[in-house]
N, C-alpha and C positions, 0 to 999 in steps of 0.2 A: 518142565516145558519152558522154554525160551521167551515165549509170546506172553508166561505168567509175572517173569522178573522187568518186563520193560516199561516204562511209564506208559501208560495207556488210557485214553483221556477219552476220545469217542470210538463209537462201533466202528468207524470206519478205518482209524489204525490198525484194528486187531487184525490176525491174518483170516481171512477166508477157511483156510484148511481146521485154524484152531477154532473160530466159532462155531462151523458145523459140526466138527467132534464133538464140544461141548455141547449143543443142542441135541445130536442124538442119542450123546449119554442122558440127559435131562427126560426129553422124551420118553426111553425106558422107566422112569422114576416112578412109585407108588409115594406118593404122601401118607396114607393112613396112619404109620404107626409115627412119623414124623408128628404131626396135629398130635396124639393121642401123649407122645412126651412134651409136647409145648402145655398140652393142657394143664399136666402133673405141675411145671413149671411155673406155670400163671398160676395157680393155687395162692405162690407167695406174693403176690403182686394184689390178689384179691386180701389177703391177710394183711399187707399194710395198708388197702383201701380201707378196709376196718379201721383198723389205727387211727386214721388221720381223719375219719369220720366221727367216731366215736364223742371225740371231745363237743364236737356242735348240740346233740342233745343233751350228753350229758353235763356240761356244763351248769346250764340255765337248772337243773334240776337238784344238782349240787350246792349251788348257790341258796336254794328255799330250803333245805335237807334241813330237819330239826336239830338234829346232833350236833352238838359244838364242836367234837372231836374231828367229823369231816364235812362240816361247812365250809365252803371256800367264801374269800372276799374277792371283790373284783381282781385285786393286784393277785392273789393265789390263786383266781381261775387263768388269767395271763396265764403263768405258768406251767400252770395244768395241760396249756393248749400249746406252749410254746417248748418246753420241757424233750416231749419226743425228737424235734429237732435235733438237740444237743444229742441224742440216744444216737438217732439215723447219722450224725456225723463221726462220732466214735466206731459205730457200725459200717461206715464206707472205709475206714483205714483197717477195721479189723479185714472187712471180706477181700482187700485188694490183698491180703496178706496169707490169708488160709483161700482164697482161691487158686494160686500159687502152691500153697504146701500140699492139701489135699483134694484137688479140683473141686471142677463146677458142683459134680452132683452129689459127692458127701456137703460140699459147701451151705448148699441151698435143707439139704436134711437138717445138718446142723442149726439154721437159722431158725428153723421150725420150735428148738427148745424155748428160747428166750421167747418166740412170742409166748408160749403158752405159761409159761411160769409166769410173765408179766400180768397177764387177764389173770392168771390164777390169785396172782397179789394184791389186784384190782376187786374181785372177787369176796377174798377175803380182807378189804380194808377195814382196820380201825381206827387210824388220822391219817394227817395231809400227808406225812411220809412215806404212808404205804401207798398213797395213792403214785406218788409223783414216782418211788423208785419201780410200780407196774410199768410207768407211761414208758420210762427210759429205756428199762426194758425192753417192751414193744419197738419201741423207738430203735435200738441196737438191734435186733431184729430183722426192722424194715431198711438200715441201712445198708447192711449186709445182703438183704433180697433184693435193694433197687439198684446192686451192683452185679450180682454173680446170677439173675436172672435175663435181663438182657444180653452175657455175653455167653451164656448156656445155649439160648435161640439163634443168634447170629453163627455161633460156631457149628451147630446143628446143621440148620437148614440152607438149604442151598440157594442160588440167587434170585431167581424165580417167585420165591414165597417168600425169600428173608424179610422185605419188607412190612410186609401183613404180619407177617406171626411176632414179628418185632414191634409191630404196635399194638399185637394184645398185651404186650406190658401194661402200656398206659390203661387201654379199654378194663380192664384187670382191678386198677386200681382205684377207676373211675365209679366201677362196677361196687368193690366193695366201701368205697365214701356212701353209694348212694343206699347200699343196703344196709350201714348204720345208719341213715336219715331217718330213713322206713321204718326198721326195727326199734329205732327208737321214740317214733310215736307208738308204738301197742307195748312196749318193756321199760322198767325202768334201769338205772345205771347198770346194776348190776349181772342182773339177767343178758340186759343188755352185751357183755364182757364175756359171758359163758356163750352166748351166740357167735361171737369175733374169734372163740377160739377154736372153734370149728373150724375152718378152712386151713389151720396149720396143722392142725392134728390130720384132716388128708391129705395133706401136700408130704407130708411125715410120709404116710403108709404111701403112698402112689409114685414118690420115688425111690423106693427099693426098687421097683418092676422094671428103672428105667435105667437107659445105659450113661456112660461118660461121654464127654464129647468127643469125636477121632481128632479132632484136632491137638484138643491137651493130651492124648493118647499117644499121639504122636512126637509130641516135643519129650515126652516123658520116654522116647525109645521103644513104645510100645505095639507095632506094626500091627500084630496078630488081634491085638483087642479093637484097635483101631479099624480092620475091616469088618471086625464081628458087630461094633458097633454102626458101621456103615450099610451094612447088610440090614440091621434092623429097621435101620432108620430109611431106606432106599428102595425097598424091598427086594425080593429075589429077581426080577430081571436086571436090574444096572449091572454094568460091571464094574463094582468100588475099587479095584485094585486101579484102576484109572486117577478113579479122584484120589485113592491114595496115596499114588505116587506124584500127584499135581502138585497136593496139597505138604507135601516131604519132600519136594524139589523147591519150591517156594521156602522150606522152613530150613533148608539145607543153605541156603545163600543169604541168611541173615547171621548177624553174632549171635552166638548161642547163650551170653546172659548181656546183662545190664550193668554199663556202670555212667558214673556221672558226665565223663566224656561223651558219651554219647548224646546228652545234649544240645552238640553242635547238629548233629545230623539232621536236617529237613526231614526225613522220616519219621522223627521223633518229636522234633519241639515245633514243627505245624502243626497236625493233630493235636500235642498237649494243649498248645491255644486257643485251635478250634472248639475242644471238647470243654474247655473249661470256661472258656468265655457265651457259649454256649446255655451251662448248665447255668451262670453268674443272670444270663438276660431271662432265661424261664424265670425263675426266681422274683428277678426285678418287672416280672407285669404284674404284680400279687397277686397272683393267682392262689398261694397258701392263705397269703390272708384272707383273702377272700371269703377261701372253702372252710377255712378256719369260725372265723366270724359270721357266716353265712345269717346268721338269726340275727344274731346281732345287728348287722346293716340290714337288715332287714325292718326292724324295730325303730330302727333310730329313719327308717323312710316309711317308718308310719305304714305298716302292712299289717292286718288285722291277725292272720295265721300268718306266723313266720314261718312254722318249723314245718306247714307243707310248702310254702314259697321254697324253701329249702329242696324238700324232694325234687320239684319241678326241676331247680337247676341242677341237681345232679342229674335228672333223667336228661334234660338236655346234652349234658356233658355224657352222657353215657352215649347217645344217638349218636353224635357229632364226630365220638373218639371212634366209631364203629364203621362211621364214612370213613376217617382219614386208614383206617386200617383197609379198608377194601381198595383202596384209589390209592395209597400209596406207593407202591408200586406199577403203576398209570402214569399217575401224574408228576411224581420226584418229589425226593424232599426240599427241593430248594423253592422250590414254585408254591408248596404247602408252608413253607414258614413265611415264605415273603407275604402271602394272602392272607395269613395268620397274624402276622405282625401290626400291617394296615388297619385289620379288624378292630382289633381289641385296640389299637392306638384311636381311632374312631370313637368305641365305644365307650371307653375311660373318660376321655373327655367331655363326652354327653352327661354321662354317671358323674361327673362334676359340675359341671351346668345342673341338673338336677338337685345336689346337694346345693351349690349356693342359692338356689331361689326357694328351699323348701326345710333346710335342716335350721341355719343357723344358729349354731349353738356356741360358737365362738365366743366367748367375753368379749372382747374386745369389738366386735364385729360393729361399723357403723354402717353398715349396707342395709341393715333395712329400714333404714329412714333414706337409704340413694334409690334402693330397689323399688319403693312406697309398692303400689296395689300389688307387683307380681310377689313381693315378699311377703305380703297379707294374705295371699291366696290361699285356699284349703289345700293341704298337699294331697291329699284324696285327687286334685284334679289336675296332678300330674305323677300321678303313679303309673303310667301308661309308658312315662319316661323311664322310669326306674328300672320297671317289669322289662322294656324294649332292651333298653341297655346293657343291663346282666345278662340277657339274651345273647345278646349278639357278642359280647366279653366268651363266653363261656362258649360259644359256639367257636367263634375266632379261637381261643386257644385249643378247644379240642382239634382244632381240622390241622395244626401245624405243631405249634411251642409247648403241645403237652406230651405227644408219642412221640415227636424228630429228636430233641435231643437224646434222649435213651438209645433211641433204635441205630445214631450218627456214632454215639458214645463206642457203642457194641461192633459197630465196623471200621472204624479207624485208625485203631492202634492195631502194632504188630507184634505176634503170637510173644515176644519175651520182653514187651512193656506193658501185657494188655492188663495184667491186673495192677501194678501198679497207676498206670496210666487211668484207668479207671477209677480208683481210689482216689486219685486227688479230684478226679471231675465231681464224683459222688458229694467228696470230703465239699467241697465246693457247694454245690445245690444246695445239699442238707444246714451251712451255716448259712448261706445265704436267706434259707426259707426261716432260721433262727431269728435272725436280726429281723427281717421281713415279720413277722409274725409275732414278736417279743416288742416289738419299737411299733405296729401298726395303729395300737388305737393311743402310744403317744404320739404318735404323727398326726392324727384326727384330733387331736385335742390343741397340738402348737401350731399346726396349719391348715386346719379346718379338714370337714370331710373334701370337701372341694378341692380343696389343694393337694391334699393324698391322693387322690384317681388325678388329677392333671399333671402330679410327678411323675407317675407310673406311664400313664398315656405318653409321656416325653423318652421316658426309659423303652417304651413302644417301640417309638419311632427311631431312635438309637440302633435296636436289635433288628430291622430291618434294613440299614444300611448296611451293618454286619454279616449278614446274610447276602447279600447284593455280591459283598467287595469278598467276602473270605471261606463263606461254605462249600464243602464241594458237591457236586450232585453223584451219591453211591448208588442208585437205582441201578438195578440189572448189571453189575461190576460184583466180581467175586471179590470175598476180605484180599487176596494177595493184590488184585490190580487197585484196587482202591487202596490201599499201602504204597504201591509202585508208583500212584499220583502223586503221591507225597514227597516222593524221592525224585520222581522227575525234572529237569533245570526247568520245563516247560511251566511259564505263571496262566494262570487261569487271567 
């Protein structure tokens, strides 16, 4: 269709005749079995929330562990915690690579092995080796799931819902940090590892039952599978031969593969900057380190139970991530990361105010002879500030900067960049949450805790101008017209 290859920026370009088609195809639409493959899908997403939760209990427990063999020290818990990173970035180059060779839904099957053999090596650890090459594992894993799951949902679902079911990525992930918190107040490590490996083992069985996506079915030449998969996913009123021909007319008037040349094309190297500068500013609000260190900062602001302080923020983070998935498609993503960004730049800041008047641990530090009674104060009585803050960090990132970029990721690229193109964004987030999360508590140590959240708070306020001047709003715009913005002379 004509009205799908032209830049198209608001509703009211689009033509009259082509929107109402489109809505009263929509209107026929059954979501059931739509939700019931997105479920199977977020499985992986729950399996690297595991992952990335995991280390917060087990850490601190690892650390007392009698065995000399797999004691960690401080600098080998670093690792322990920072290790999967390195996994999940090798793992974003692997999936942009096999999600291409043999799509989305063997893709996401496949990922399923490495987590479990990783828990399984975790499982049976005898020293730090075993432990660290489980993590990488898991790690390789979840970077390959926090690639070829969000563009599994974007290519699935249609415009309508793409936004909500593209933020149960996040909610997913959110979901399983917070049920390693949990579990691991009642399990110890181990136990702990045989629980996390659950949700891959049914994300394994649960997509056999489910189709490929008609999109990569399509690029692949594949019409006939393509409707049958359309048909599942739409149920028996739509007429898919519609969206299939929409959606093969749109893939008809792009180049059929990739080469460096292409480059030049604004269709190409906007989105790449979007999506990756993007994934570079999630990263830069620490939010890893944070979820990472969660007890940790916890301890060091003087909280009597850390590792339920702990749970609360993840449950926070779960509630938060479960609004922005219901209102995301309401409200837009640009409006959700701008309010997003504010927050947590707010909050960082306060969470530094609160470390300088109450940690002090700075050698150097002469402020508490400038500070006199408020740096004497019992930090007991201003834990109000601490509890507030994290709050409002964690709330702020859920409602924007923790599901937008995934869900922006999965709709910006087009059908023969999209795994590459995704690859580098992944490749991106996952070093950046390395450095993040490997350099966080030498950062705490050469510029205080204070001065670590007042970095991040800055890097805040950064990624909200970026937002202003260069995201674009994909709400209720199909993947072709949201590509066609890209391409259009028209600047936002």
């Amino acid at each position: 269709m004509d009205h799908e290859t032209r830049p198209l920026l608001v509703n009211d370009e689009q033509t009259e005749e082509g929107r109402s088609e489109q809505d009263s195809y929509l209107d026929k639409v059954k979501n059931g079995k739509l939700y019931m493959a997105t479920f199977a899908a977020v499985l992986g997403p729950l399996s690297f929330g595991f992952v990335l939760g995991y280390s917060s209990p087990a850490i601190p427990e690892l650390c007392r562990i009698q065995d000399p063999r797999l004691q960690l020290s401080k600098d080998e818990a670093s690792w322990f915690g920072a290790v999967v990173t390195v996994g999940a970035a090798l793992g974003g180059l692997l999936g942009g690579w096999i999600v291409e060779k043999i799509g989305r839904k063997l893709s996401l099957m496949f990922c399923a092995i490495p987590f479990i053999f990783g828990f399984t090596i975790i499982i049976a650890a005898q020293n730090h080796w075993m432990l660290y090459v489980g993590r990488v594992l898991t790690g390789l894993a979840s970077g390959v799931t926090s690639l070829v799951v969000p563009l599994y949902i974007s290519e699935m679902a249609h415009e309508r819902v793409r936004g909500t079911l593209g933020s149960c990525v996040q909610l997913m992930v959110v979901i399983g940090i917070m049920g390693a918190y949990i579990t691991g107040l009642f399990l110890d490590w181990r136990w702990l590892a045989i629980t996390s490996s659950i949700p891959p083992t049914l994300m394994l069985v649960c997509m056999c039952f489910m189709p490929e996506t008609p999109r990569f079915l399509l690029s692949q030449g594949k019409r006939r599978e393509a409707e049958e998969a359309l048909r599942f996913l739409r149920g028996p009123d739509a007429p898919v031969e519609w969206e299939c021909a929409r959606i093969e007319e749109a893939y008809k008037n792009e180049e059929q593969s990739f080469s460096l040349a292409d480059l030049k094309d604004p269709g190409i190297y906007k989105p790449l900057g979007v999506g990756i500068m993007m994934m570079l500013f999630q990263q830069f609000t620490g939010i890893n380190a944070i979820m990472f260190y969660a007890e940790t900062i916890f301890e060091q602001a003087h909280f009597k139970s850390s590792d339920v302080a702990t749970v609360i923020v993840a449950a926070t983070q779960v509630f938060f991530t479960a609004v922005a998935a219901v209102i995301m498609d309401k409200a837009g993503r640009k409006v959700l990361l701008i309010l997003s960004g504010v927050t947590m730049c707010v909050s960082e800041a306060v969470f530094g105010v609160y470390f300088k008047l109450t940690v002090m641990k700075h050698n150097n530090s002469s402020l508490t002879s400038l500070l006199g009674p408020l740096a004497e104060q019992s930090p007991t009585d201003l834990t109000w500030l601490a509890v507030g803050s994290m709050g409002l960090f964690i709330t702020g990132f859920a409602l924007g900067w923790g599901p937008t970029p995934w869900l922006v990721m999965s709709e910006i690229f087009p059908t023969r960049v999209r795994g590459m193109g995704s690859a580098l964004c992944v490749l991106t987030n996952w070093t950046c949450a390395f450095i993040v999360t490997k350099t966080f508590q030498n950062l705490m140590d050469a510029i205080t805790s204070a001065g670590t959240f007042w970095m991040f708070s800055g890097l805040c306020a950064l990624n909200v101008i970026f937002t202003a001047l260069f995201v674009p709003e994909t709400k209720g715009k199909t993947l072709e017209e949201i590509q066609a913005r890209f391409k259009g002379t028209h600047q936002r």
